[in-house]
BAFI-3210 file (N, C-alpha, C; in Angstrom, 3 decimals, decimal comma, padded with zeros to 6 digits):
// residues 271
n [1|2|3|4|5|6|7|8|9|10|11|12|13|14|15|16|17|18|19|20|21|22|23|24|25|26|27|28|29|30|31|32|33|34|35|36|37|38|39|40|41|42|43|44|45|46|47|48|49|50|51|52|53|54|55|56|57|58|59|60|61|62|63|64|65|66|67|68|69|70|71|72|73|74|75|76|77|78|79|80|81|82|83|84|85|86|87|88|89|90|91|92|93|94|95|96|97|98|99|100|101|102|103|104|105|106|107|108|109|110|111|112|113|114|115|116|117|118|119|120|121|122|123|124|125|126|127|128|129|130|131|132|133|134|135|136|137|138|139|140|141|142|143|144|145|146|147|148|149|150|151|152|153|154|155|156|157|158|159|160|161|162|163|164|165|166|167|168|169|170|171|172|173|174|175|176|177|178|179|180|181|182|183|184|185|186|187|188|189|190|191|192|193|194|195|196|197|198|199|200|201|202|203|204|205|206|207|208|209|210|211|212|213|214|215|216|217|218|219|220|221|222|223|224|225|226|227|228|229|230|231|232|233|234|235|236|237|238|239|240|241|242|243|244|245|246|247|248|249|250|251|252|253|254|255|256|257|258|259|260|261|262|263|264|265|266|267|268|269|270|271]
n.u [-051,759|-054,283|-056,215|-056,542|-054,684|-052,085|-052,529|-051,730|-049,550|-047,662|-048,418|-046,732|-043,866|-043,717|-043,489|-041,081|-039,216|-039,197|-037,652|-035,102|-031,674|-029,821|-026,497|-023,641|-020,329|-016,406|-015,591|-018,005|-018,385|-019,484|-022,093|-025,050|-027,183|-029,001|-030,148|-031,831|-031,902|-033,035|-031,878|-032,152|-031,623|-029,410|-028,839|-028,557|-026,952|-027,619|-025,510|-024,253|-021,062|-019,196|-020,258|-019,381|-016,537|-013,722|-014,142|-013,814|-015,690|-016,541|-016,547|-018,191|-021,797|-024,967|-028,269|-031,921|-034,623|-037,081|-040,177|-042,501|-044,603|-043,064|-041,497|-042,448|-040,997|-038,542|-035,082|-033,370|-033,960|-034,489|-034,408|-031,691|-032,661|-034,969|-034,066|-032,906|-032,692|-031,750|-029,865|-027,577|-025,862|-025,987|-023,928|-024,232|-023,795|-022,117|-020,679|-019,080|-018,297|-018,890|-017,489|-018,308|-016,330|-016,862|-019,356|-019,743|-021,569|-022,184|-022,176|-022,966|-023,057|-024,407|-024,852|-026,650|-027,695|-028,920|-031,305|-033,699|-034,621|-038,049|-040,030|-038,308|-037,312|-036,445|-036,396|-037,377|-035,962|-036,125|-038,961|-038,463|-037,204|-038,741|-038,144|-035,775|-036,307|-035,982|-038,138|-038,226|-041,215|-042,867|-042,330|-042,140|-042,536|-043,549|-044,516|-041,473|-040,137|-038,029|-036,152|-034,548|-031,389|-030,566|-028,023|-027,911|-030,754|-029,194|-028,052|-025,286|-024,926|-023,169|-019,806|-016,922|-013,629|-011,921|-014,722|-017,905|-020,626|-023,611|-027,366|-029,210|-031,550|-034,786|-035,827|-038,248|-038,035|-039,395|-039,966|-039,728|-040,086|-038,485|-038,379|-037,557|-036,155|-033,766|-033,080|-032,062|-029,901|-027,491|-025,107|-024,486|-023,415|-020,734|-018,147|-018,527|-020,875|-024,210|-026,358|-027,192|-026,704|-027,368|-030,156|-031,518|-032,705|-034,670|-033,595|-036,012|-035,987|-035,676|-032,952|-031,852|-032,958|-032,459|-029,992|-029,171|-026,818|-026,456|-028,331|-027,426|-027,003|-029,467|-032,603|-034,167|-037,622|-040,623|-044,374|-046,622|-048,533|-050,074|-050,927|-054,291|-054,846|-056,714|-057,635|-056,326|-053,142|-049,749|-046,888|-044,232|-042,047|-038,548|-036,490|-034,399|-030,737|-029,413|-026,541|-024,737|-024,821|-025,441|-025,061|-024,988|-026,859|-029,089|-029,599|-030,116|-028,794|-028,770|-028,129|-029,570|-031,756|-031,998|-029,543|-028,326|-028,607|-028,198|-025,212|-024,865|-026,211|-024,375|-021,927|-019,763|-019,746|-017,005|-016,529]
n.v [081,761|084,351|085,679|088,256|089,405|088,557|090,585|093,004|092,545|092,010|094,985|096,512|095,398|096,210|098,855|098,725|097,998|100,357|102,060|100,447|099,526|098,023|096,729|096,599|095,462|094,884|095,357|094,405|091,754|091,383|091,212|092,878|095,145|097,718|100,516|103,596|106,129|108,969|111,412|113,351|116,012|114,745|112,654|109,399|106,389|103,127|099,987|096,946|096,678|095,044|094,004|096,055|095,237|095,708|097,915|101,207|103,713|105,393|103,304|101,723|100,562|101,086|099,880|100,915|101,066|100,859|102,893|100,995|098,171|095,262|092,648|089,211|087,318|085,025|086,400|084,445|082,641|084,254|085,563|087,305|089,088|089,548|090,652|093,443|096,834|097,197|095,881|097,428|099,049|101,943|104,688|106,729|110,326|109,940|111,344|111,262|108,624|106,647|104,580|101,409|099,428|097,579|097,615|096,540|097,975|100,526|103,755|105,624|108,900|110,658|113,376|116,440|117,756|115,385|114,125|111,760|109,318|108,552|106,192|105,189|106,115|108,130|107,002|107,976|108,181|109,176|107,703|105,487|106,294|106,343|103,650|103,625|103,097|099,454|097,596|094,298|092,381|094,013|094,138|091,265|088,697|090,203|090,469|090,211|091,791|091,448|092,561|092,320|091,300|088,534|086,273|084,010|084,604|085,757|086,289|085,790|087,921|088,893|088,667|090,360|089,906|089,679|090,695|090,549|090,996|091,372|090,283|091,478|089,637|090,074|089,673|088,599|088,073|086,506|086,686|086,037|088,069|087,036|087,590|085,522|084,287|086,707|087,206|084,626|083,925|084,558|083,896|081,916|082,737|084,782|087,250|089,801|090,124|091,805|092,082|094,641|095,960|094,951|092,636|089,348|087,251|084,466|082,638|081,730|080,783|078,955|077,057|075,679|077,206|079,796|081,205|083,665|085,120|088,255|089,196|090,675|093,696|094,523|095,756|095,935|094,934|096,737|095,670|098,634|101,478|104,608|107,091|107,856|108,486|108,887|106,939|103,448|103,116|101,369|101,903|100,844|100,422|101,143|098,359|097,857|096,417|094,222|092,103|089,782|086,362|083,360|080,701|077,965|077,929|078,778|081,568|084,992|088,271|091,483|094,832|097,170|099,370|101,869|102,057|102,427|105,136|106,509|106,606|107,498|110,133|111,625|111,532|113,782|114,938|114,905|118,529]
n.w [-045,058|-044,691|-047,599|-046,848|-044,955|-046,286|-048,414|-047,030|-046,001|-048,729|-049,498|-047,403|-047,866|-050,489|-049,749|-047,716|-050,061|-051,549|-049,972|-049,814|-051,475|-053,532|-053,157|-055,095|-054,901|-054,654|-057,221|-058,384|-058,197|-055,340|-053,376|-051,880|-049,648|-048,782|-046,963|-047,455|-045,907|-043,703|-041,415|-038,911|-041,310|-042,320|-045,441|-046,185|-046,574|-045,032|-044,364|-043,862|-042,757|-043,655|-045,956|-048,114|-048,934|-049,535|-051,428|-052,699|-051,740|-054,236|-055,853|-055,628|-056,737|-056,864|-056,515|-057,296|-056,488|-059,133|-060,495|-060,536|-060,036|-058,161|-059,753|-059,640|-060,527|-060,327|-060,241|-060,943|-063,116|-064,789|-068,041|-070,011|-072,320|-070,926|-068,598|-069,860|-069,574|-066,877|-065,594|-064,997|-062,502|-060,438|-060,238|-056,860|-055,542|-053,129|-050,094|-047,687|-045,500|-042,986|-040,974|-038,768|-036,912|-034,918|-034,210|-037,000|-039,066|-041,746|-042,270|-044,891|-046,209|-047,869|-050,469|-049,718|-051,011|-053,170|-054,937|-054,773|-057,825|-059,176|-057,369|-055,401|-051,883|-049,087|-045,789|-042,920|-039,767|-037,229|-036,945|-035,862|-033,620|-030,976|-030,544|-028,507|-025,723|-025,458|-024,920|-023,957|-023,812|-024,844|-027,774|-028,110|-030,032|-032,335|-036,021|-038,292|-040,667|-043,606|-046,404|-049,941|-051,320|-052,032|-052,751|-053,806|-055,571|-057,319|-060,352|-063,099|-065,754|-067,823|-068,112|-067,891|-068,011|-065,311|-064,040|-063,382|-064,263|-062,689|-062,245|-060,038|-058,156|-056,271|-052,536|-050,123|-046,524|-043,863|-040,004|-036,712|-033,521|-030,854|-027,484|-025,514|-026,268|-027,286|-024,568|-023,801|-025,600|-025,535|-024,062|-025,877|-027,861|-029,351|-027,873|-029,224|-030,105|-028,176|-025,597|-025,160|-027,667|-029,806|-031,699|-032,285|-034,188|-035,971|-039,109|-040,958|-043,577|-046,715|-046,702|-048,659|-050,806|-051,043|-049,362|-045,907|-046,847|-048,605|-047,733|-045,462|-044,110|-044,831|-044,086|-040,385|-040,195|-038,934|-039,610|-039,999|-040,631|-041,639|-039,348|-038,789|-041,292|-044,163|-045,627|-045,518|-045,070|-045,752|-043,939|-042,532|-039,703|-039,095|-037,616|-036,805|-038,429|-040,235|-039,674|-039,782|-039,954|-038,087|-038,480|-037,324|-035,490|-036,737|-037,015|-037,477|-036,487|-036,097|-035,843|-033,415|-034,085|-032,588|-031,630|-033,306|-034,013|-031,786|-031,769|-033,959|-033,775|-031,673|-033,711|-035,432|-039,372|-041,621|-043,258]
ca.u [-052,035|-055,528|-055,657|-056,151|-052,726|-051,383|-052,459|-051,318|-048,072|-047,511|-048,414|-045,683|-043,066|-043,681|-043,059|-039,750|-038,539|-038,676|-036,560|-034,266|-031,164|-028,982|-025,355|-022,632|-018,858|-015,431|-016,013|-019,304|-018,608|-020,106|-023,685|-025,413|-028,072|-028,734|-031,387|-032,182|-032,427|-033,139|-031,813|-031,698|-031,211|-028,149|-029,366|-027,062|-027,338|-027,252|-025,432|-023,315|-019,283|-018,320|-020,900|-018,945|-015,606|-012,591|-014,044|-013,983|-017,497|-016,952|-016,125|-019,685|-022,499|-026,525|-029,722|-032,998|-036,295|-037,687|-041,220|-042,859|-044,880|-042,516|-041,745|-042,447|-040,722|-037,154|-034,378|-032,449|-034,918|-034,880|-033,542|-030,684|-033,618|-036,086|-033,552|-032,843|-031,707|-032,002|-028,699|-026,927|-026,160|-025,442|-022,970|-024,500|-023,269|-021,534|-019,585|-018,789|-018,571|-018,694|-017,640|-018,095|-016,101|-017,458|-021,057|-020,311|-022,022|-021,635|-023,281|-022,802|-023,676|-024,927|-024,722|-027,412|-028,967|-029,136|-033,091|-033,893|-035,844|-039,776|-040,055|-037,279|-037,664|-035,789|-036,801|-037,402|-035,192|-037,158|-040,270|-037,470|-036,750|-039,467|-037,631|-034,805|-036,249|-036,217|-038,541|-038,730|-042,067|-043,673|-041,753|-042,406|-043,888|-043,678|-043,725|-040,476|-039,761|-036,658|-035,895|-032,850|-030,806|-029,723|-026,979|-028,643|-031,750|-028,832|-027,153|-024,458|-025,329|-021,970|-018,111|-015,395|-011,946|-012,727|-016,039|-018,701|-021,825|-024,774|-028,657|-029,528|-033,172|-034,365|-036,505|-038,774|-037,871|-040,726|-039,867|-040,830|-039,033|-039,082|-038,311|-037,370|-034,586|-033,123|-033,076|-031,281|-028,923|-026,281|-023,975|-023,732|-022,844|-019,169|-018,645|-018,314|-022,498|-024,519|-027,731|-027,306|-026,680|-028,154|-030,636|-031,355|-033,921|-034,912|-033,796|-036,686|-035,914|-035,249|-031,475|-031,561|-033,218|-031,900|-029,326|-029,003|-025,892|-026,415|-029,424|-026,464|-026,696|-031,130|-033,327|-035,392|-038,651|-042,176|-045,426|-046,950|-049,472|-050,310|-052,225|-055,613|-054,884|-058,649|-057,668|-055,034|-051,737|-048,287|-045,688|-043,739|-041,510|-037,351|-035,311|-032,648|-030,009|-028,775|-024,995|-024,445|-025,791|-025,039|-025,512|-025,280|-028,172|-030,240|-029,889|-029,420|-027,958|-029,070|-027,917|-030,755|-031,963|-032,302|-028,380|-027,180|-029,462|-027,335|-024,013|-024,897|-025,477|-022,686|-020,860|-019,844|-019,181|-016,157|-017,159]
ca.v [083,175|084,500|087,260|089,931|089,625|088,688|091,928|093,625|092,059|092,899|096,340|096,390|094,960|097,344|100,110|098,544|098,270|101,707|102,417|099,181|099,144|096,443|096,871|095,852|095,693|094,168|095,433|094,066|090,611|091,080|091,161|093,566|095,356|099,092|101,357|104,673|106,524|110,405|111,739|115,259|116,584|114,158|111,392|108,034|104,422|102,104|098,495|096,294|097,436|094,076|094,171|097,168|094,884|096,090|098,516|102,656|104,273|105,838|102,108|100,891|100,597|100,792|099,484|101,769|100,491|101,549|103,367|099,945|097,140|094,290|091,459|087,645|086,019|084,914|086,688|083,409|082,149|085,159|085,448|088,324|089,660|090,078|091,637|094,858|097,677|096,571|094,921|098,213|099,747|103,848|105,366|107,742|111,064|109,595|112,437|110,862|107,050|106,479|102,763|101,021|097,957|097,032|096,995|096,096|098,987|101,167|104,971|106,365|110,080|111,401|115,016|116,761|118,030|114,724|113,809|110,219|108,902|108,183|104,544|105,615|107,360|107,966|106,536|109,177|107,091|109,539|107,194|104,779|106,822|105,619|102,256|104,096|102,456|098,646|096,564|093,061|091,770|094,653|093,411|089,635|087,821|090,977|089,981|091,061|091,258|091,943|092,855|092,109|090,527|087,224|085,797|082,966|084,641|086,868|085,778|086,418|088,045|088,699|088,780|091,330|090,082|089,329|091,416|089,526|092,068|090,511|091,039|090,991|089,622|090,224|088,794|088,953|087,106|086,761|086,209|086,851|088,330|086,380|087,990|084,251|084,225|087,388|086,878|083,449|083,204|085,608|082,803|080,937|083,838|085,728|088,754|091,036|090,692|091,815|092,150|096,279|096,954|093,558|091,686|088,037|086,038|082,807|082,807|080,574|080,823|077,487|077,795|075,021|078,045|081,430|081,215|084,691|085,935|089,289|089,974|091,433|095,211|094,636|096,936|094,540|096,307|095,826|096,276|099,917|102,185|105,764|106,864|108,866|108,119|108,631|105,156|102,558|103,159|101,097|102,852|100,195|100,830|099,950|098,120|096,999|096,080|092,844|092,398|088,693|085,154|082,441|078,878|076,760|078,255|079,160|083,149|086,674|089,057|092,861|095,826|097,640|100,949|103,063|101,982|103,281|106,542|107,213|106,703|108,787|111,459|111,475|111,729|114,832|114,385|116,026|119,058]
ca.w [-044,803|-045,654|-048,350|-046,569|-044,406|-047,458|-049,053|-045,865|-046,396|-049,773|-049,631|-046,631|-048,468|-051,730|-049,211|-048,203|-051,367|-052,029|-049,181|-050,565|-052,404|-053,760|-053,312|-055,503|-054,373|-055,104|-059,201|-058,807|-057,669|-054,437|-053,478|-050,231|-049,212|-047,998|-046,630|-047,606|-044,222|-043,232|-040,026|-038,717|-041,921|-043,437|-046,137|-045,750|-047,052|-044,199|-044,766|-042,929|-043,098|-044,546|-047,468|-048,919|-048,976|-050,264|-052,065|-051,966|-052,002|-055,235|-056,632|-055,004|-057,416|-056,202|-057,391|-057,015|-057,308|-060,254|-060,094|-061,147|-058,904|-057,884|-060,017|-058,863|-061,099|-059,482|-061,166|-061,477|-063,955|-066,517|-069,139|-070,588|-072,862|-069,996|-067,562|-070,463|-068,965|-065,382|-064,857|-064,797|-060,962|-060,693|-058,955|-055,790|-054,811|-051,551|-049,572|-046,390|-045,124|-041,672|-041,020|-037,455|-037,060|-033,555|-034,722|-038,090|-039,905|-042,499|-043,026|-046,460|-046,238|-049,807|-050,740|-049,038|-052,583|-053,933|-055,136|-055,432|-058,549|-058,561|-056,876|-053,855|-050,786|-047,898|-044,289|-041,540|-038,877|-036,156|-036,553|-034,815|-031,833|-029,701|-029,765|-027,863|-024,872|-026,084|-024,120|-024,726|-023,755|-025,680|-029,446|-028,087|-031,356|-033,631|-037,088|-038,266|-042,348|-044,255|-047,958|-050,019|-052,292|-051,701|-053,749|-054,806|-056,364|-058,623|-061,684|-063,514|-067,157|-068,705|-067,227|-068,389|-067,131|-064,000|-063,336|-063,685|-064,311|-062,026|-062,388|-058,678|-057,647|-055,164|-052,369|-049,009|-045,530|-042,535|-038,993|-035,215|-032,880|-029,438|-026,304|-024,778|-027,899|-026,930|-023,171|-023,497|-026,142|-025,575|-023,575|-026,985|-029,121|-029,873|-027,821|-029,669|-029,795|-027,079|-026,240|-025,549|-029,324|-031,241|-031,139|-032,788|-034,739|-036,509|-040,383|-041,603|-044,666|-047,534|-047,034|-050,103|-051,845|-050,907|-048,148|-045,907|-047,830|-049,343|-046,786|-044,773|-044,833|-045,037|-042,828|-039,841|-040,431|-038,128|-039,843|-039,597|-040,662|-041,184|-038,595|-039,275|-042,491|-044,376|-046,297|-045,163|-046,272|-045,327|-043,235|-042,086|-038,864|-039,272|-036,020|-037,436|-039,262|-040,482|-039,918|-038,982|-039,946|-037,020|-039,204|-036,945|-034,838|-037,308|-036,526|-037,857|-035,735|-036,514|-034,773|-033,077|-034,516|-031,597|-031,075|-034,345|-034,331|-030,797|-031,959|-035,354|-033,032|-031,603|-034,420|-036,430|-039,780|-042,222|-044,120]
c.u [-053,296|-055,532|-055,232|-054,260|-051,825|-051,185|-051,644|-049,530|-046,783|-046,841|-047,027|-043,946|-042,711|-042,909|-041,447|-038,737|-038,210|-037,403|-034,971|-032,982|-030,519|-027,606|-024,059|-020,866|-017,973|-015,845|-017,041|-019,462|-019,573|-021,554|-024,352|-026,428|-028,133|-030,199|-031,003|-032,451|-032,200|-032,632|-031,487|-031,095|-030,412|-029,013|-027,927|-027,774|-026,731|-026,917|-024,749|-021,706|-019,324|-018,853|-020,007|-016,966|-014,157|-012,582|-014,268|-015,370|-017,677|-016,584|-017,694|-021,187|-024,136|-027,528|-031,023|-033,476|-037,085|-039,435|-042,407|-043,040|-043,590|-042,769|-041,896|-042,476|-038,738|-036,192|-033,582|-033,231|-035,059|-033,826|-032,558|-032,100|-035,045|-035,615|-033,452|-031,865|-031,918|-031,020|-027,762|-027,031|-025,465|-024,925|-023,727|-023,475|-022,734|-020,381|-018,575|-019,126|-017,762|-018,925|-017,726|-017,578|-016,984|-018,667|-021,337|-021,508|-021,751|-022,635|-022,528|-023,441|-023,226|-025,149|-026,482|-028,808|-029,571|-030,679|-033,290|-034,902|-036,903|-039,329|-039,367|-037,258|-037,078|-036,465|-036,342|-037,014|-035,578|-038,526|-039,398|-037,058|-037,151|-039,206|-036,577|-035,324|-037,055|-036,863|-039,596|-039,925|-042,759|-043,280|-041,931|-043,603|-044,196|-043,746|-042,331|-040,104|-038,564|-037,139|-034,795|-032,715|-030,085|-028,971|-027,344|-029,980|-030,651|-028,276|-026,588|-025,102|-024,263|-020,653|-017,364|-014,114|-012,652|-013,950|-016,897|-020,190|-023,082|-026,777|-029,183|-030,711|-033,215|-035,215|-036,659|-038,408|-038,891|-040,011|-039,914|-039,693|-039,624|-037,830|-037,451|-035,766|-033,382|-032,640|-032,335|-030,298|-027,587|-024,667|-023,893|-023,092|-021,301|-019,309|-018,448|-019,660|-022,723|-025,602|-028,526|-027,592|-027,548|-029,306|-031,005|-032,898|-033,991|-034,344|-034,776|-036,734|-035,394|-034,219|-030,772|-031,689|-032,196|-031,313|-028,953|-027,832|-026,505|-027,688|-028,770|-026,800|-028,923|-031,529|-033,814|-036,455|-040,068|-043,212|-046,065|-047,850|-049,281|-051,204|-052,956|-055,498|-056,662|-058,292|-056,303|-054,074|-050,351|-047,315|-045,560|-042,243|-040,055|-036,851|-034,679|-031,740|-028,974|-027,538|-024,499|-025,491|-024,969|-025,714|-025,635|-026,376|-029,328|-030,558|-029,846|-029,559|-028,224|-028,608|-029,038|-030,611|-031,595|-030,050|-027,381|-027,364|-028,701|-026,460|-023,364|-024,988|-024,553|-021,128|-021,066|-018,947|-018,628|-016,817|-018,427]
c.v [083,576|085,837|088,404|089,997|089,526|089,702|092,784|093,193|092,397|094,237|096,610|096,631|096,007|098,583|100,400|098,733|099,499|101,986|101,371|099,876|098,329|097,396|096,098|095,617|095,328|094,056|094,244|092,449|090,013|091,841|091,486|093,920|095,933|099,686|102,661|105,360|108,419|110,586|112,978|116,242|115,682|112,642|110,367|107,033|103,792|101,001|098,186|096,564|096,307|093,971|095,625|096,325|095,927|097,662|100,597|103,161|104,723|104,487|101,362|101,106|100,409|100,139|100,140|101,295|101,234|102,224|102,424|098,887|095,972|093,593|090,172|086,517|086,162|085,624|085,131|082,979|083,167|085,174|086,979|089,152|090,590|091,396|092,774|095,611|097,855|096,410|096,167|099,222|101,132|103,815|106,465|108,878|110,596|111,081|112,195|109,184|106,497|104,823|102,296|099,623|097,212|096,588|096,451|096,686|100,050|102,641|105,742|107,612|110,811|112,808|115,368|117,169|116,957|114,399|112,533|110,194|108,751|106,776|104,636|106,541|106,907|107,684|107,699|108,065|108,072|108,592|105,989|105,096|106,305|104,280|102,528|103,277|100,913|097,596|095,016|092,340|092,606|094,286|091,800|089,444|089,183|090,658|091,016|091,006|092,123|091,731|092,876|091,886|089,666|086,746|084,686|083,226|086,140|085,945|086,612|087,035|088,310|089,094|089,633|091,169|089,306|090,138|090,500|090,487|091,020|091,121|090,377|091,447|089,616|089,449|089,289|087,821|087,306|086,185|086,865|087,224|088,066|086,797|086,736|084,272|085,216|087,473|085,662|083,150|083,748|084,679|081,832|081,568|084,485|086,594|089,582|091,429|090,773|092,604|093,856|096,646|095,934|092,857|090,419|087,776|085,248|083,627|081,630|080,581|079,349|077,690|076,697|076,024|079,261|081,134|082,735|085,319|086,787|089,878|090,999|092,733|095,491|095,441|095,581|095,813|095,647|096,572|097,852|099,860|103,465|106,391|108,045|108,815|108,213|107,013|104,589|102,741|102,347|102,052|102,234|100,812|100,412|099,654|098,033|097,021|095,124|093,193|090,860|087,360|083,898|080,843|078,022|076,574|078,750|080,620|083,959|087,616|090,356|093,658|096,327|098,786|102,008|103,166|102,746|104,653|107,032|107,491|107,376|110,367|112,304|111,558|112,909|115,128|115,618|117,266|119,645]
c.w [-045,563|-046,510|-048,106|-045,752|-045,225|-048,132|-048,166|-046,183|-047,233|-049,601|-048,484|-047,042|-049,515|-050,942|-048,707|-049,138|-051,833|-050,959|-048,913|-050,883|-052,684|-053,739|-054,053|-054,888|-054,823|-056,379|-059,339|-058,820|-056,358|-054,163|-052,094|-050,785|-048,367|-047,936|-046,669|-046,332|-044,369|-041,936|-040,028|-040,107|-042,922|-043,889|-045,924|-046,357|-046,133|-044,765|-043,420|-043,311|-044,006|-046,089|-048,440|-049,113|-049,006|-050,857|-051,628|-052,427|-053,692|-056,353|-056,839|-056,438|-057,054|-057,294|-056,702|-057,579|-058,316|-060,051|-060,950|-060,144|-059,496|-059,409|-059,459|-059,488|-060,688|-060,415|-061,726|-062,497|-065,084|-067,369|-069,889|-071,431|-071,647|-069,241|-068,610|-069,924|-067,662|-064,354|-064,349|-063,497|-061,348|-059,603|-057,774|-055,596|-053,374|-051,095|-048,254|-046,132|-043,452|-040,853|-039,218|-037,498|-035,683|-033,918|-036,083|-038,968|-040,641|-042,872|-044,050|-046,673|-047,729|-049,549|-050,419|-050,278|-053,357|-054,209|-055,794|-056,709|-058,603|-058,482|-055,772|-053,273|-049,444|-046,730|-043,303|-040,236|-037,380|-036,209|-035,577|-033,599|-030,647|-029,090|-028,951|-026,713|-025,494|-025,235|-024,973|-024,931|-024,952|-027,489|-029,433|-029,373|-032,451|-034,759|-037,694|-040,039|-042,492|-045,855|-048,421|-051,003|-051,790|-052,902|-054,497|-055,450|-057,380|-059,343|-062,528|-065,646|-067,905|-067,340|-068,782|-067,574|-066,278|-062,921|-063,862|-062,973|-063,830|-062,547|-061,113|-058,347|-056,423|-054,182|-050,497|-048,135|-043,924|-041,641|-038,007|-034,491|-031,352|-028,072|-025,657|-025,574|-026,961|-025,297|-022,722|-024,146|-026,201|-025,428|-025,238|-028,334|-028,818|-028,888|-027,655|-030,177|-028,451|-027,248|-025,980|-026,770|-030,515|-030,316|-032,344|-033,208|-035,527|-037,841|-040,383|-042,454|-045,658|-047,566|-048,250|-050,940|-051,566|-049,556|-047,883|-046,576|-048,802|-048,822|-045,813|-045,154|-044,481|-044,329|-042,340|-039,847|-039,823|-039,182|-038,718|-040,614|-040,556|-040,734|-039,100|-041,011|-043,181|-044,889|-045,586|-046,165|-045,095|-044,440|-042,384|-040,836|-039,085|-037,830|-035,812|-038,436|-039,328|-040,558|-039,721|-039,218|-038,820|-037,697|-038,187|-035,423|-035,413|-037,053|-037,145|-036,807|-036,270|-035,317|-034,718|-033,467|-033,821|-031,474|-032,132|-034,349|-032,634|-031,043|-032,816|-034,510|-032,300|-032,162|-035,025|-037,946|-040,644|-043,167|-043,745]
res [x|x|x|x|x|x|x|x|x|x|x|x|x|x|x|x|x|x|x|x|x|x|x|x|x|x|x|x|x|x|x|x|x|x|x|x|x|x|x|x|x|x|x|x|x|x|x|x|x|x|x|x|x|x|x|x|x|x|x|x|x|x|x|x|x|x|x|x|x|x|x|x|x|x|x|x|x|x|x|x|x|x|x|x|x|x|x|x|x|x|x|x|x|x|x|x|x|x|x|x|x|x|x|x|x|x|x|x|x|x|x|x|x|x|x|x|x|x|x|x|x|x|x|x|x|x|x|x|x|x|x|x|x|x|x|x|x|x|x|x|x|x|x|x|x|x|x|x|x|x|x|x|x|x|x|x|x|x|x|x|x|x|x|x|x|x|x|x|x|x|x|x|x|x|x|x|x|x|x|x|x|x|x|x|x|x|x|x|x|x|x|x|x|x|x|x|x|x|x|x|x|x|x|x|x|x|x|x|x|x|x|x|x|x|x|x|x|x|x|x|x|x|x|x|x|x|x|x|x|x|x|x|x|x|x|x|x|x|x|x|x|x|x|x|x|x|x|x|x|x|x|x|x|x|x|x|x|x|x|x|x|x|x|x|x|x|x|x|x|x|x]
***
């Protein structure tokens, strides 16, 4: 990759992150990955249902990006001294949790007053609308990136009982999204996917290194831009959302944006 796309990349990614969080679950054994999202008014943390296990929202524990460039040094590799005061996830105002088993998603609607930290910012899930009509040739070969926490770049820093307090790194995943993919593989999939509400792409990822576990829950996000912008600035587009790794095809499985941002309207929630 030559610098500049690299820089391009980057800067991309950074912008993700803000709209990131890490999810803890099952007293902090288990290991997800949520998006910050805006819609019509109500703030929510998108994941995948199953990433929230067992546990009840006010059990759930987040991680917010701090108002501080990335690190790129693996968390597995640091050391208890480095991590500080890092390791520790905050509880969210959650008021509402609106689970879908069918699609395997989860919206977490936060108190309407709540005001994120400097470094996090909610996603306007209207710049997503226009994918409401999803045509394939036009997303053929998109690059497609994700942001996360994978389970194998966290580690454990101390256990109480049986909690076992994590310091979860985190980490970027690149891949395309091919028209040919989505158009052919449906007959070898479950179905309870389909290619109305999901759609599919490569993990290429070292699954010696970081296997998708705990990408579940991720945003799929296309490079963007703000337009007229006097200088270039990031403003990455979201499509998705990871709910589903298929091993023995090499896949992840995301529900499509436009599909959740219908079914949210549609809903009306308590209170």
């Amino acid at each position: 990759m030559d610098p500049l796309n690299q820089q391009h990349r980057k800067a991309n990614i950074e912008r993700i992150a803000s709209h990131t969080v890490g999810i803890a679950s099952d007293r902090n054994t288990g290991v997800g990955t949520g998006t910050l999202a805006l819609l019509d008014g109500q703030k929510f943390i998108l994941t995948a249902k199953h990433v929230l296990g067992k546990s009840t929202p006010d059990e759930l524990r987040f991680w917010l990006r701090p108002p501080t460039a990335m690190r790129d040094k693996a968390a597995k590799d640091t050391t208890n001294e480095e991590v500080g005061g890092f390791t520790i996830g905050v509880k969210l105002p959650i008021v509402d949790a609106q689970l879908d088993e069918v699609r395997d998603v989860a919206a977490l609607r936060l108190d309407p007053n709540y005001i994120l930290p400097e470094g996090s910012e909610f996603y306007d899930m209207r710049r997503s609308i226009p994918l409401m009509k999803w045509d394939e040739q036009e997303l053929d070969e998109l690059t497609l990136l994700m942001f996360g926490f994978p389970i194998d770049n966290s580690r454990e820093v101390t256990t109480e009982g049986n909690r076992k307090f994590m310091f979860m790194g985190c980490a970027e995943h690149m891949s395309n999204y091919s028209a040919d993919l989505n158009t052919k593989t449906w007959a070898r999939l479950s179905s309870q996917f389909s290619r109305e509400k999901d759609f599919v792409f490569t993990y290429n990822g070292d699954t010696e290194e970081y296997m998708p576990h705990g990408f579940s829950g991720s945003g799929v996000w296309v490079l963007g831009e703000t337009p007229n912008a006097p200088v270039w600035t990031p403003d990455p587009i979201m499509v998705g959302i990871v709910h589903n790794w298929v091993r023995n095809l090499g896949m992840l499985i995301a529900l499509k944006l436009p599909a959740f941002i219908e079914a949210e309207r549609a809903y009306v929630p308590n209170g």
